[in-house]
C-alpha positions in Angstrom: -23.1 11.9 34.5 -24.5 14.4 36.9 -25.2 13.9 40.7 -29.1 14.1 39.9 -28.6 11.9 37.3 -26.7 9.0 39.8 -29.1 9.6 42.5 -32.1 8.4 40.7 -30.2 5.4 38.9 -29.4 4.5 42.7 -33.3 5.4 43.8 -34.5 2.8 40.8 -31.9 0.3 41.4 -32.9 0.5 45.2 -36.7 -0.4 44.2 -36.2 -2.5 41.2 -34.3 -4.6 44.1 -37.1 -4.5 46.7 -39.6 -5.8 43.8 -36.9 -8.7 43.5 -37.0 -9.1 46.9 -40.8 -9.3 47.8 -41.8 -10.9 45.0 -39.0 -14.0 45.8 -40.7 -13.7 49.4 -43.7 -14.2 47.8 -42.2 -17.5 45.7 -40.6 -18.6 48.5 -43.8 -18.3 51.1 -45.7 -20.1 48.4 -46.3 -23.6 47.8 -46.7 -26.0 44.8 -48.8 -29.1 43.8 -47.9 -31.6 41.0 -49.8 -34.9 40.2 -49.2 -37.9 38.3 -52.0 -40.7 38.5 -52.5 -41.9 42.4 -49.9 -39.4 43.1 -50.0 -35.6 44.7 -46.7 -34.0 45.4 -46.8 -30.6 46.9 -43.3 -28.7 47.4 -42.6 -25.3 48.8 -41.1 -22.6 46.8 -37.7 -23.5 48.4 -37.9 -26.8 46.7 -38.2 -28.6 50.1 -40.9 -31.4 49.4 -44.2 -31.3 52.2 -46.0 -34.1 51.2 -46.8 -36.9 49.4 -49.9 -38.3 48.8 -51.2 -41.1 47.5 -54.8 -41.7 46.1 -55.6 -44.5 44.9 -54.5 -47.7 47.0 -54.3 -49.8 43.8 -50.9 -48.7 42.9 -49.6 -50.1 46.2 -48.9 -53.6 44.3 -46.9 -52.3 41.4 -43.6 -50.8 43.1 -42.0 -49.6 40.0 -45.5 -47.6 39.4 -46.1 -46.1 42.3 -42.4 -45.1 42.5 -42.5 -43.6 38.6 -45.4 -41.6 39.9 -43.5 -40.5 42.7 -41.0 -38.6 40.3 -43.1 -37.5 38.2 -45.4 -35.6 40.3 -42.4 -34.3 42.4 -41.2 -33.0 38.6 -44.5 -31.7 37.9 -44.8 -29.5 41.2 -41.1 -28.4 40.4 -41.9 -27.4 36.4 -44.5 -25.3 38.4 -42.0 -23.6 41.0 -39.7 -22.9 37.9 -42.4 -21.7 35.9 -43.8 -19.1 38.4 -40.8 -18.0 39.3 -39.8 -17.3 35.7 -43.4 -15.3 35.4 -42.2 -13.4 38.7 -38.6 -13.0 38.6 -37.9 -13.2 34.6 -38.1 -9.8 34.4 -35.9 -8.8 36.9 -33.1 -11.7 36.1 -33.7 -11.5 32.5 -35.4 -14.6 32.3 -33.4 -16.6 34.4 -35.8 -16.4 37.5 -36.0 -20.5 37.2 -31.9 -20.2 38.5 -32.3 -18.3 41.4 
């Protein structure tokens, strides 16, 4: 391999890793809802849970529901980080964007 020919695999290497970089800025600056009945979850694309709100004061009698809903919101809004960052990282990680 020639000089020219290692200089640009270093250029594309060098950009194909600032693309990785802004667009995990972009995942990480970003934030996700997921619902399940009365429930709203909304994470950040760090996996850190913001909030959780409930809508419906109903489920306030019926622990085991409100607390099922509870998980499953927080797994919906976390099915949605893994999914955009497989859409935004899959094809730098060769779809394993979900790991990282």
């Amino acid at each position: 391999m020639n000089m020219g020919n290692m200089q640009n695999l270093m250029a594309q290497a060098q950009k194909v890793q600032k693309e990785l970089e802004k667009a995990n800025a972009e995942i990480e600056a970003s934030t996700y809802e997921g619902k399940s009945g009365a429930v709203t979850a909304v994470i950040t694309g760090e996996s850190i849970v913001e909030k959780v709100t409930i809508t419906d004061d109903s489920v306030l009698t019926d622990k085991e529901l409100l607390e099922d809903m509870i998980v499953l919101a927080l797994n919906d809004a976390l099915l949605k980080l893994a999914e955009d960052k497989n859409e935004k990282l899959g094809k730098y990680t060769g779809g394993l964007g979900g790991l990282f």
